[in-house]
C-alpha positions in Angstrom: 73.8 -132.6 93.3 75.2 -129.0 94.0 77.2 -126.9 92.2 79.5 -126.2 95.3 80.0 -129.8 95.5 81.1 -130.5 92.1 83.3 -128.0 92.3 85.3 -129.2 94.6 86.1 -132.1 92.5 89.7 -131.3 91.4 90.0 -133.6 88.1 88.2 -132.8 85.3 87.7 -133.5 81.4 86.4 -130.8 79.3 84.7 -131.9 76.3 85.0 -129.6 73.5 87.2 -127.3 71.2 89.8 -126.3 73.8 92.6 -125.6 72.1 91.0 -123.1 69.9 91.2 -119.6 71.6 87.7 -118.9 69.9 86.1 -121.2 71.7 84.0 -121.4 75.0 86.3 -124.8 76.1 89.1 -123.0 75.6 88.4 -120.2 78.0 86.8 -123.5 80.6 89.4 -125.5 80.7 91.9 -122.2 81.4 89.8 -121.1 84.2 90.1 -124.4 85.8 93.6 -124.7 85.3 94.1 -121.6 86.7 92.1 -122.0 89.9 94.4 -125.0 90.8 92.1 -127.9 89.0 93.7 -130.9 86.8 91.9 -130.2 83.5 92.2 -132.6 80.5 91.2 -131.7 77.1 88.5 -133.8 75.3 87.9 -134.0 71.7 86.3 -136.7 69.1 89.1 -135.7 66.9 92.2 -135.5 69.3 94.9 -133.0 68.7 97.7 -131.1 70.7 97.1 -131.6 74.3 93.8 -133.2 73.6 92.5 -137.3 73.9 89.9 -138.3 71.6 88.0 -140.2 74.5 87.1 -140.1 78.4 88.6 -143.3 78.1 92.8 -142.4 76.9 92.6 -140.1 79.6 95.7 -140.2 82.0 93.7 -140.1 85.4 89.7 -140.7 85.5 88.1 -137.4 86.3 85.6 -136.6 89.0 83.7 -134.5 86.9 82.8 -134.3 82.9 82.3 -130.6 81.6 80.5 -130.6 78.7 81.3 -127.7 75.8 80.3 -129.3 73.0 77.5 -129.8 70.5 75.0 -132.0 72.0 75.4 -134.3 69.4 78.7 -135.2 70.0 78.0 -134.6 73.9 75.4 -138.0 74.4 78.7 -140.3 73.3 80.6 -138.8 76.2 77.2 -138.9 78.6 77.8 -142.9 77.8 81.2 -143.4 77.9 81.4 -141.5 81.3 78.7 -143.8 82.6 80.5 -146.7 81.1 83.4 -145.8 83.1 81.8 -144.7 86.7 81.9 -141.0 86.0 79.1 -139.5 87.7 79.5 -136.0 87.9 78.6 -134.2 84.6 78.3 -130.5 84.2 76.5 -128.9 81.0 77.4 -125.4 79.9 75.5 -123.2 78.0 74.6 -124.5 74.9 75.0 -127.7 75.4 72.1 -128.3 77.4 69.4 -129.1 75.7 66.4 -131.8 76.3 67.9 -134.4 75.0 70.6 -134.6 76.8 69.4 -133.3 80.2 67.1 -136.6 79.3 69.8 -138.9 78.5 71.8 -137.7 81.8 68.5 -139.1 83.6 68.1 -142.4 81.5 71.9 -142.8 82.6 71.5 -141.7 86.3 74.2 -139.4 86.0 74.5 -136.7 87.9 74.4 -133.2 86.2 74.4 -129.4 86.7 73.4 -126.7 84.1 75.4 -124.0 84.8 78.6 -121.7 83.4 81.9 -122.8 84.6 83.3 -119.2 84.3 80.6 -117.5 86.3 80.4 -119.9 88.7 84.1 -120.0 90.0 83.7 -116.2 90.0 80.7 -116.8 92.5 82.4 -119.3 94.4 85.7 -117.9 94.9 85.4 -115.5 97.8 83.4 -118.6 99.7 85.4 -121.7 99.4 89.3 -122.0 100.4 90.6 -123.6 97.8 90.2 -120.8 94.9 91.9 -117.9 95.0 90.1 -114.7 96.1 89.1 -112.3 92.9 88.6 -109.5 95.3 
C-alpha cells in the first residue's frame, strides 16, 4: 500500500484528540478538511463533533488515521477490521511495535507516515489538492 493511494481516499476517521487545538488530531483532521476530504472525529470518550466508535460513524471511511496513544489505538485497529476498513494510517507517535504488529495479525493495510507533511508533498502532483505553490 502507497501513500499516494491512500490518499486519495476521500472519507476518513481520525482517531484522537481533535477538538483540542493543542493537539496533533486537531491540526490532521483540519488539513483534511481543508484539502476537500470528509473527516470524522474519533474519540473513546465522544464530545462536540466527535463519535466514540468507528462504528456510530455517519458514513464508513476508506481510511483510519490514527493520533492516538497506542493503547487506545489497537481497539480501533479491531474495530476497523471488524467492519471492512482496510486502510489505516499511523502518525507519529502512534506507531509503535505493537501496533505495526497487530495491523499485520489483522491484515490491515497501514502506512507510517505524517498526514501534514504528506499532503504538503502531494499537493503540487495530484489534481485533487489544491496547489501550495
Amino acid at each position: 500500500m502507497d501513500k499516494e493511494f491512500m490518499l486519495q481516499q476521500k472519507i476518513w476517521a481520525v482517531v484522537g484528540d481533535a477538538n483540542n487545538p493543542e493537539k496533533p488530531a486537531f491540526r490532521v483532521v483540519n488539513t483534511l478538511i481543508r484539502n476537500g476530504y470528509e473527516a470524522y472525529i474519533v474519540h473513546p470518550k465522544g464530545g462536540h463533533r466527535t463519535f466514540p466508535s468507528l462504528r456510530t460513524l455517519l458514513r464508513k471511511p476508506h481510511v483510519v488515521c490514527l493520533v492516538i496513544n497506542p493503547i487506545a489505538g489497537a481497539v480501533f485497529l479491531q474495530e476497523a477490521h471488524d467492519l471492512g476498513i482496510q486502510h489505516i494510517w499511523i502518525q507519529p507517535g502512534a506507531d509503535t511495535p505493537e501496533i505495526l504488529a497487530r495491523c499485520r495479525e489483522l491484515n490491515l493495510d497501514c502506512i507510517q507516515a505524517c498526514v501534514l507533511v504528506e499532503t504538503v508533498n502531494l499537493a503540487n502532483h495530484l489534481p485533487f489538492l489544491p496547489s501550495r505553490s
